[in-house]
Backbone bond lengths (Angstrom), bond angles and torsions (degrees), N, CA, C in turn:
res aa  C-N    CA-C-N  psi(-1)  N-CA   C-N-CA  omega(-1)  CA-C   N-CA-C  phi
1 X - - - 1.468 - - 1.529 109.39 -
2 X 1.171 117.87 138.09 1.286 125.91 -169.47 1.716 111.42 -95.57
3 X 1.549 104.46 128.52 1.742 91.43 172.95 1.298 141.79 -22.28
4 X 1.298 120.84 -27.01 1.412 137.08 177.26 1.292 99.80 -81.94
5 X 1.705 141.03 -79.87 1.103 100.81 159.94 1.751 159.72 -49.55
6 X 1.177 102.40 -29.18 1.478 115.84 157.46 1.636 117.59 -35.67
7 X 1.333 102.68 -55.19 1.295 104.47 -168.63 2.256 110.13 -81.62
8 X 1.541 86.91 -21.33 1.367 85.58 -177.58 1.660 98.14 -75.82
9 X 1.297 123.73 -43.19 1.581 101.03 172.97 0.899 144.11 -47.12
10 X 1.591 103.46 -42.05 1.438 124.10 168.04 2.019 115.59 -49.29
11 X 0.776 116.02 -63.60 1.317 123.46 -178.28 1.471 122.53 -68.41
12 X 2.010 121.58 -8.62 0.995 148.78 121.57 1.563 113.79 -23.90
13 X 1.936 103.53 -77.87 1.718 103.93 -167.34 1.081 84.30 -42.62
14 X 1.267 109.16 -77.47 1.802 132.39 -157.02 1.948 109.73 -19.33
15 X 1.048 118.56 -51.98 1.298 108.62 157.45 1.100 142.08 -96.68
16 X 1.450 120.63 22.44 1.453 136.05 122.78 1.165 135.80 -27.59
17 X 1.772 111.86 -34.84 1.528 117.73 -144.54 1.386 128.14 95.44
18 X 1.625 118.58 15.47 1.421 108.27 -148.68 1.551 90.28 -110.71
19 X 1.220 125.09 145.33 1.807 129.10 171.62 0.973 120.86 -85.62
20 X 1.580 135.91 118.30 1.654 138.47 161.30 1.714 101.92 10.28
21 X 1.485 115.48 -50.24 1.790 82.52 -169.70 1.562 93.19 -107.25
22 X 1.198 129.21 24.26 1.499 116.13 147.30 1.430 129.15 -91.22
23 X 1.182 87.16 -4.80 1.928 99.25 -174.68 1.483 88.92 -84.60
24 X 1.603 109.15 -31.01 1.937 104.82 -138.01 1.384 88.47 -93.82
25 X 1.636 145.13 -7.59 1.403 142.77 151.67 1.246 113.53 -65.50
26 X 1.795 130.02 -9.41 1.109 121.36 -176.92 1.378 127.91 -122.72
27 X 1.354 91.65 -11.74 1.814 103.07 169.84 1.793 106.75 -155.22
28 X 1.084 78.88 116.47 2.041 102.30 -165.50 1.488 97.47 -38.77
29 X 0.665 142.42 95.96 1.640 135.13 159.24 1.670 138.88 -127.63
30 X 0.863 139.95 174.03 1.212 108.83 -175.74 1.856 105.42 -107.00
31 X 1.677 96.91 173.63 1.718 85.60 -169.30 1.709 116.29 -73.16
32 X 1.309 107.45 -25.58 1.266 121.23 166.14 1.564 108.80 -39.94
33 X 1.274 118.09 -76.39 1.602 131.68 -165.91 1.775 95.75 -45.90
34 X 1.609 115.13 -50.16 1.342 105.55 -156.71 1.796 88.74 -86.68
35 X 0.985 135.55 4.54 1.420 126.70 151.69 1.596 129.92 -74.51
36 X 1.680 101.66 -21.50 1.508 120.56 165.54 1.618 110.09 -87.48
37 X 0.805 113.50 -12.61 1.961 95.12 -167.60 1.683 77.49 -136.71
38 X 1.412 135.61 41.42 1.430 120.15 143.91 1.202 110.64 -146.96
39 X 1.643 103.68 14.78 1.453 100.52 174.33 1.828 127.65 -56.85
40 X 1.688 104.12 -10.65 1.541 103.00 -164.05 1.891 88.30 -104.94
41 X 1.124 102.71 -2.02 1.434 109.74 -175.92 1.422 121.39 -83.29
42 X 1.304 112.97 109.83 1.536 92.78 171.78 1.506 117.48 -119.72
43 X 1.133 130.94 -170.17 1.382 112.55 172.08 1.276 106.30 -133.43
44 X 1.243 117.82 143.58 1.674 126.53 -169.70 1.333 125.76 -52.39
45 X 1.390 123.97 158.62 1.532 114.13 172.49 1.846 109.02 -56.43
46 X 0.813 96.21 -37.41 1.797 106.66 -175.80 1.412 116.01 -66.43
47 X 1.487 98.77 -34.39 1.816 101.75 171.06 1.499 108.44 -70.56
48 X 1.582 96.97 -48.49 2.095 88.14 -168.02 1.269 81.16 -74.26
49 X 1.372 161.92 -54.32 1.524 113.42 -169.90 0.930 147.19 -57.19
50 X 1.735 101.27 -10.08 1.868 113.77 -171.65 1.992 89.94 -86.53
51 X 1.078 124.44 4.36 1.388 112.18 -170.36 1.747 100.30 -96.41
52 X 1.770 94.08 132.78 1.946 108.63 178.55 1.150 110.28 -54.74
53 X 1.139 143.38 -67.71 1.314 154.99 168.40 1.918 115.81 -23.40
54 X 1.263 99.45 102.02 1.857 106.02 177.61 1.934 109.27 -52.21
55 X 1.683 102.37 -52.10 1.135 116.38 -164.67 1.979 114.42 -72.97
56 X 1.527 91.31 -37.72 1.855 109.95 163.23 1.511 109.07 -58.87
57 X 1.139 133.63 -38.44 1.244 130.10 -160.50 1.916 83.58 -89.87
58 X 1.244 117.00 -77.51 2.048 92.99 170.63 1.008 125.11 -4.08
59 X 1.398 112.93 -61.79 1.403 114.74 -150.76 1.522 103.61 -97.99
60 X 1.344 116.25 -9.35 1.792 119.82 160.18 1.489 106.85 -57.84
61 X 1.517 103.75 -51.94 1.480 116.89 -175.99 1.533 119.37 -52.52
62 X 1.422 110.99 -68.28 1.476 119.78 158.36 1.338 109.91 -27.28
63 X 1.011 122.80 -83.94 1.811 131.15 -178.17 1.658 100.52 -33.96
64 X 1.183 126.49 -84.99 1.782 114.13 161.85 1.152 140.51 -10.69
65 X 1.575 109.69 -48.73 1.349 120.88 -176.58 1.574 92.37 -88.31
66 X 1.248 149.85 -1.75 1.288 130.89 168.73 1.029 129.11 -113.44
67 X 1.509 120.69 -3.09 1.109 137.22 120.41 1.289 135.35 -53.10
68 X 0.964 122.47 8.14 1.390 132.15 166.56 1.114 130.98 -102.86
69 X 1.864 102.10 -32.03 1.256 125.55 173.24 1.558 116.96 -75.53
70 X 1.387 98.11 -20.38 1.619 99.87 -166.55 1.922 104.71 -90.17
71 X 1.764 103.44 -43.97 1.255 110.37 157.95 1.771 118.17 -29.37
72 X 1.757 122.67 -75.80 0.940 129.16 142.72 1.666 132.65 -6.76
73 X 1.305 96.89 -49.33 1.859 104.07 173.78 1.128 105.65 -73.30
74 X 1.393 120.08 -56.28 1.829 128.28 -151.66 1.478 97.34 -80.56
75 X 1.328 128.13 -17.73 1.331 125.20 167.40 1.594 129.55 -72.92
76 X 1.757 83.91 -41.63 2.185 99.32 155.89 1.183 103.29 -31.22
77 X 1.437 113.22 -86.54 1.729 157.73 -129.24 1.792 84.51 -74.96
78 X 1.257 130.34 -36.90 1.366 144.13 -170.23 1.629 102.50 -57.88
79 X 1.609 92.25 -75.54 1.656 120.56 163.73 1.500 106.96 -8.45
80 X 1.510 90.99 -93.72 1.303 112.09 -155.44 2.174 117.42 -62.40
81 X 1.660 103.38 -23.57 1.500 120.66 155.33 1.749 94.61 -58.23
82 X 0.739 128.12 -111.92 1.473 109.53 -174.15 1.036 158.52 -24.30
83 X 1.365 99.52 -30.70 1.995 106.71 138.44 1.832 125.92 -49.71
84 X 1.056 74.03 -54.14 2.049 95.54 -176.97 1.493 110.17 -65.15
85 X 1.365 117.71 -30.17 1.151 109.40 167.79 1.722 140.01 -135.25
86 X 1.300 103.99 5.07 1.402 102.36 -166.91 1.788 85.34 -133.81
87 X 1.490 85.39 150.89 2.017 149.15 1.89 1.342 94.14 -74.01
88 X 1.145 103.91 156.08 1.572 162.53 161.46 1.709 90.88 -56.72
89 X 1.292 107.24 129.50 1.502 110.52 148.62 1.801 114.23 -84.18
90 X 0.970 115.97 -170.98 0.711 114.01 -156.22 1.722 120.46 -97.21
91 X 1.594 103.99 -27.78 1.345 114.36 140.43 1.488 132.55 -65.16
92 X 1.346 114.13 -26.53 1.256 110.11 177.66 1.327 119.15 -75.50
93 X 1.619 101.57 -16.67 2.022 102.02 -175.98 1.874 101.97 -85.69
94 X 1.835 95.54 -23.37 1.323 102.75 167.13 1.993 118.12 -37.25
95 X 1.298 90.46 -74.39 1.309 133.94 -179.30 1.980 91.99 -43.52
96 X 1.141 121.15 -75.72 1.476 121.47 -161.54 1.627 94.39 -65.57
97 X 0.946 136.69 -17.53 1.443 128.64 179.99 1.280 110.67 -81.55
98 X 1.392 129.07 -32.52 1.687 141.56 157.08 1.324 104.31 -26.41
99 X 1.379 98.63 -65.65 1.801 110.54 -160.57 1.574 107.94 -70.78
100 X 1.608 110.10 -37.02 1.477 86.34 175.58 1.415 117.76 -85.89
101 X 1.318 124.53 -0.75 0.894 151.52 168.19 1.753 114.07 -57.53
102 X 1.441 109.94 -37.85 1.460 126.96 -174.73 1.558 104.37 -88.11
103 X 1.626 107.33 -38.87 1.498 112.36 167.65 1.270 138.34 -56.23
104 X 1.565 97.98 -51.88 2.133 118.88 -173.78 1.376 94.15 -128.65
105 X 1.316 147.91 37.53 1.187 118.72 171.24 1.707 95.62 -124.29
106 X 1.665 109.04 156.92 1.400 127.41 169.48 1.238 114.28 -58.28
107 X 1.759 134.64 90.00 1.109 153.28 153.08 1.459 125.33 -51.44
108 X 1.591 104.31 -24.49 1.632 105.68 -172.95 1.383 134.17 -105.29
109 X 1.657 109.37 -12.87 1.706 123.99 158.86 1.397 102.43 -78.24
110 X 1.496 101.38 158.08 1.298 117.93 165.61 1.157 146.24 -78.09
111 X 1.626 102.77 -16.07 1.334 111.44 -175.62 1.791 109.22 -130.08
112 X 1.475 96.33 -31.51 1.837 112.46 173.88 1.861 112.68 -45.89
113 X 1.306 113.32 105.18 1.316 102.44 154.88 1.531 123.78 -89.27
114 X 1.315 133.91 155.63 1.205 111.56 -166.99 1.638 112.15 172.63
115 X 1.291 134.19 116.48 1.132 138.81 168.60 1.805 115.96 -120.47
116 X 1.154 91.20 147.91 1.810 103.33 -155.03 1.809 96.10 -116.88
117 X 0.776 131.24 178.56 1.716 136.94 176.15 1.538 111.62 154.37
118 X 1.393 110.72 156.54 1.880 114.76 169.90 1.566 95.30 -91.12
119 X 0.756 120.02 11.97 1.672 105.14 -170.79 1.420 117.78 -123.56
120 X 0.942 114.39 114.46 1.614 128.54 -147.13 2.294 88.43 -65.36
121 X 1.355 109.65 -70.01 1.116 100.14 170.84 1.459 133.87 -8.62
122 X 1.309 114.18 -51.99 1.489 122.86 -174.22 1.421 120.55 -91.86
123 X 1.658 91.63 -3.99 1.824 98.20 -165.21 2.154 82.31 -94.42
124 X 1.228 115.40 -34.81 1.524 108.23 163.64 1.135 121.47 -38.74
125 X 1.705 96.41 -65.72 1.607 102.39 -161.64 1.478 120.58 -58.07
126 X 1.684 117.40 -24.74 1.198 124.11 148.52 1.286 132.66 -48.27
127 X 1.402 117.28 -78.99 1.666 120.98 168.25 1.867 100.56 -25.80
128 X 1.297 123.14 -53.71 0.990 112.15 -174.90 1.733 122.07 -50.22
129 X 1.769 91.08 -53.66 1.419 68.75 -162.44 1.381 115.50 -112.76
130 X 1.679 84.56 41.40 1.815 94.91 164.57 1.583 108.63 -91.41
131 X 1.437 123.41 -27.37 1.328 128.54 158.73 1.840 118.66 -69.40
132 X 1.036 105.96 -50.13 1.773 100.47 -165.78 1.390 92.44 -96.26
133 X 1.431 145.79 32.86 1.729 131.78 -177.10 1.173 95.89 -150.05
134 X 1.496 123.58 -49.12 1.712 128.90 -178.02 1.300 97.35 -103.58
135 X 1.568 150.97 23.21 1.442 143.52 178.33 1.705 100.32 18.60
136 X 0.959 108.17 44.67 1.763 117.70 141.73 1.899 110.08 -46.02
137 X 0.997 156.72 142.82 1.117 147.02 157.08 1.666 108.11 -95.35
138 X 1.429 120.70 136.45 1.122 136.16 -174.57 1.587 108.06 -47.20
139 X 1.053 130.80 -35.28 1.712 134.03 161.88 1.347 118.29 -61.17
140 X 1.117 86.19 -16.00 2.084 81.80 179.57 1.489 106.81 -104.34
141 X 1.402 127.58 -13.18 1.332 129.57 168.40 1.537 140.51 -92.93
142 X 1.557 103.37 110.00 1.633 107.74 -169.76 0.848 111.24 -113.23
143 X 1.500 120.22 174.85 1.728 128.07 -169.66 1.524 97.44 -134.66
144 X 1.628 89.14 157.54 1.946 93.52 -168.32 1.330 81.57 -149.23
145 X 2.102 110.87 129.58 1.432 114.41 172.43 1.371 101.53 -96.72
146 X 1.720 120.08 152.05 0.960 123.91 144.15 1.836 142.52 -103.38
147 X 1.620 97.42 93.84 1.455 97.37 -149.60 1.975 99.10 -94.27
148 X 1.225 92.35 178.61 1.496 114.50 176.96 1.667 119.87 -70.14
149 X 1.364 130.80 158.29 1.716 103.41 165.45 1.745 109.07 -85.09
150 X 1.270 127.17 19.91 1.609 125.00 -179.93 1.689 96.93 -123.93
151 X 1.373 117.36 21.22 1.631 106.09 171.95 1.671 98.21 -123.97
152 X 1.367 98.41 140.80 1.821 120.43 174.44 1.506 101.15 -64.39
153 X 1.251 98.14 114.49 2.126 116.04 -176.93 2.133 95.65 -55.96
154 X 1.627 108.27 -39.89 1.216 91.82 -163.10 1.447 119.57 -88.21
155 X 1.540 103.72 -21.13 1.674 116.69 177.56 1.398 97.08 -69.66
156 X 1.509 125.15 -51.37 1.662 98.17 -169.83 1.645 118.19 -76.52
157 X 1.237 105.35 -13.62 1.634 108.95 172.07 1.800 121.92 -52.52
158 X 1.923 88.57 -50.85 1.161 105.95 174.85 1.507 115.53 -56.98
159 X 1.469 117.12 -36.72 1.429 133.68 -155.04 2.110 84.22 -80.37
160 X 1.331 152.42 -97.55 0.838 139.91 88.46 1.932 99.30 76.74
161 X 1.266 130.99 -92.89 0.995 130.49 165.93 1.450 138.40 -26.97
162 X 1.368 87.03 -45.27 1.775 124.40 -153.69 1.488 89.84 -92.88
163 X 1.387 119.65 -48.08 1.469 117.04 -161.39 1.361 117.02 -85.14
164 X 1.346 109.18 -34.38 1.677 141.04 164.51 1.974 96.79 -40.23
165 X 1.665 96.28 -87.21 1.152 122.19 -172.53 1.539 115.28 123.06
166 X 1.574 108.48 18.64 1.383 107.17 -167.03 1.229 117.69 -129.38
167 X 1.206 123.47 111.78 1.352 136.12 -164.28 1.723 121.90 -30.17
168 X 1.412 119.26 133.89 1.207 123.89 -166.94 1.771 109.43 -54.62
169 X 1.194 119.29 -34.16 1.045 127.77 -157.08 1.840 99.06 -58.66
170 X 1.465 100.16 -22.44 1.544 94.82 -161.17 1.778 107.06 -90.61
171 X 1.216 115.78 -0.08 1.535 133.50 177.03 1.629 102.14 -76.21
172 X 1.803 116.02 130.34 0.710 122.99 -173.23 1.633 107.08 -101.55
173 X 1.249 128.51 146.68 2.207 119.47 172.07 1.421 83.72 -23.15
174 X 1.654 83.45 145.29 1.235 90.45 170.51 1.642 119.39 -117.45
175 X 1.304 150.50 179.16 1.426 154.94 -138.83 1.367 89.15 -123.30
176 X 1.901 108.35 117.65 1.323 100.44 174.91 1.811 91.48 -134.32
177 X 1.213 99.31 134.01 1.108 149.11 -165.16 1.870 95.10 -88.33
178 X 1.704 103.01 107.56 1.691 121.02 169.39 1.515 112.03 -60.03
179 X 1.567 119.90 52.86 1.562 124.18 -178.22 1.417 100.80 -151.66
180 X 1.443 107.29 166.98 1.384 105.10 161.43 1.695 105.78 -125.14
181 X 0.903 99.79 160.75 1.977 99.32 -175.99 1.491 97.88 -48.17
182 X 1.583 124.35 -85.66 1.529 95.25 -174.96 1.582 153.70 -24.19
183 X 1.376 94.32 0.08 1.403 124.41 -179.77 1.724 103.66 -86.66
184 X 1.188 116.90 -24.51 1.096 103.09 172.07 2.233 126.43 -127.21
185 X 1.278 95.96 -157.66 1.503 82.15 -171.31 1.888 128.33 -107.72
186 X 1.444 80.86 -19.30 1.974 111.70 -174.15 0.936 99.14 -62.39
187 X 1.632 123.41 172.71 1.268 152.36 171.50 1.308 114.45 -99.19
188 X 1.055 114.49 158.09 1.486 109.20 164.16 1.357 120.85 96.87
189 X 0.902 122.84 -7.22 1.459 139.09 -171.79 1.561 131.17 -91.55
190 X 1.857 90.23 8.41 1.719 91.53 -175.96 1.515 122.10 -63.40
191 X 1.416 121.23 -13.21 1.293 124.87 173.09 1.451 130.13 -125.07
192 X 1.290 121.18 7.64 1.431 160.63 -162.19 1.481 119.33 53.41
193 X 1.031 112.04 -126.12 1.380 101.03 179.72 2.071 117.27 -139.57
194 X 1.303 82.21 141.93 1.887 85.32 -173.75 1.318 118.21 -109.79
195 X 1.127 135.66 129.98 1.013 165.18 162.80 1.376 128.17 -53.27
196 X 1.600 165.47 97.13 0.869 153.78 151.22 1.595 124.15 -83.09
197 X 1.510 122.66 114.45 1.716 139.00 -131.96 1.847 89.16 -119.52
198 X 1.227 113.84 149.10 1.435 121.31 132.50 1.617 98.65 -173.39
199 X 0.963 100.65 168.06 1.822 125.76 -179.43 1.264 113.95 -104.90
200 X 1.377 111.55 110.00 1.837 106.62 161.24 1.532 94.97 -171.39
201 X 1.450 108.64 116.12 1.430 116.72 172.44 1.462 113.61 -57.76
202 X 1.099 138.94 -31.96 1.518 143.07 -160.12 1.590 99.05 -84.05
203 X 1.093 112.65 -52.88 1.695 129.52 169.53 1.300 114.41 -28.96
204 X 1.720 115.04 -76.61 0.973 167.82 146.54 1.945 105.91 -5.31
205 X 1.124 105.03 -56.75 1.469 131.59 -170.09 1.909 108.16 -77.29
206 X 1.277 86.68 -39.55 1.565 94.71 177.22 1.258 128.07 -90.02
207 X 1.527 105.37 -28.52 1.477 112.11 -179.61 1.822 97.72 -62.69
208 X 1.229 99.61 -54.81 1.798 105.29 -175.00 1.983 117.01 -55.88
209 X 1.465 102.07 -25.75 1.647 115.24 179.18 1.279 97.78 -78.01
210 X 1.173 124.90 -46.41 1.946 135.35 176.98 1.765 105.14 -46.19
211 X 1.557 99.03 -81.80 1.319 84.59 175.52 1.387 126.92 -77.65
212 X 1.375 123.13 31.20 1.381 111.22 156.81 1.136 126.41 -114.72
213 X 1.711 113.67 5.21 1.059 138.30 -177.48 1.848 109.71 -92.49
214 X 1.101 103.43 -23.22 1.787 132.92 -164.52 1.690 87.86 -97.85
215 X 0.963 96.39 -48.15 2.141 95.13 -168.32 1.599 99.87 -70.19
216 X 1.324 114.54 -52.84 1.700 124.36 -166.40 1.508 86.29 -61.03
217 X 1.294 142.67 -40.75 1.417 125.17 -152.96 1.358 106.83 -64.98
218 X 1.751 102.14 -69.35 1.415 102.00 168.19 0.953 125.00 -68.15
219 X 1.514 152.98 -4.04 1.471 133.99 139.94 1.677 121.05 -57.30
220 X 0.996 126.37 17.24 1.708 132.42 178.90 1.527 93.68 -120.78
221 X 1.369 112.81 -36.81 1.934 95.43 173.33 0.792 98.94 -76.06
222 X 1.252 144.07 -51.18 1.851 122.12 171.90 1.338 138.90 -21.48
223 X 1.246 98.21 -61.10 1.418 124.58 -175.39 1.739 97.31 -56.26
224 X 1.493 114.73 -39.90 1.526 118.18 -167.59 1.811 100.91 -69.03
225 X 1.301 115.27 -25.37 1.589 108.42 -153.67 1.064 116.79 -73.48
């Protein structure tokens, strides 16, 4: 069984009612993994009470209550990142678009600008600030999915559209890939992956001179320390 299914069972028991070691008699996994793919999972007051086990139903509880606490934290820690830093001037959104730019974006054409991701969030923050940072104009910018051969071309477009906020019309065919997700092992992949496209060598040329101009700097204070 392949991680993709593995994990889809798992998160199946899991909203059943079923506890870490009832899942873990039924699909080999390790406790780690079912701590990763049930972290958004919880199970109801009504489930841990329907569970036989005095000491299982604790430790349902425990697991809840620290998840709650941590929810609680990362929402602090959320807070107070957004005080400290936002908005963005206008170089600085410059600047943060570099880096993800250095991460997910097409480094190896000459003229293709382009950052790819499963995560709808970042596929924004791009579109964005390929228009308001690189004055890209919204007509010149398209999106290209890269889906599975077992996912519906029009549901994830729609899915994709909707989440974006940007009209279908601007989605180019999309790249389908001779697999189906169970074929592979990653996360993240429930809707595949999107792309935000435009063409301009001059663009293109600078974004890559920027950050190599930004990387060489601080690699020479290094070298000094």
């Amino acid at each position: 069984m392949t991680k993709f299914l593995e994990r889809s069972e798992v998160i199946k028991l899991r909203l059943q009612g079923k506890s870490y070691s009832e899942i873990k008699q039924i699909v080999n996994v390790s406790k780690s993994s079912l701590s990763l793919w049930l972290r958004n999972v919880q199970l109801t007051e009504k489930q841990i009470s329907g569970l036989k086990e005095k000491k299982i139903r604790s430790v349902e509880r425990f697991i809840k209550s620290m998840k709650i606490k941590r929810q609680i934290r990362l929402e602090t820690y959320l807070n107070n990142q957004k005080h400290k830093w936002l908005p963005l001037s206008e170089r600085e959104e410059f600047i943060a678009g570099l880096f993800l730019y250095s991460g997910e974006g097409n480094k190896v054409s000459s003229n293709s600008i382009s950052i790819s991701n499963t995560d709808p969030s970042v596929i924004k923050f791009s579109y964005y600030w390929m228009q308001n940072c690189l004055l890209i104009p919204r007509e010149k910018i398209f999106l290209k999915l890269h889906l599975y051969d077992d996912m519906n071309i029009e549901e994830e477009t729609n899915f994709w559209s909707k989440e974006i906020g940007i009209d279908k019309k601007q989605f180019k065919r999309p790249y389908i890939k001779k697999s189906s997700r169970i074929d592979i092992d990653q996360k993240g992949y429930g809707h595949g992956t999107c792309g935000v496209w435009a063409f301009k060598t001059e663009i293109k040329e600078n974004i890559l001179m920027a950050l190599m101009a930004i990387l060489n700097h601080y690699a020479s204070k290094m070298t000094r320390l």
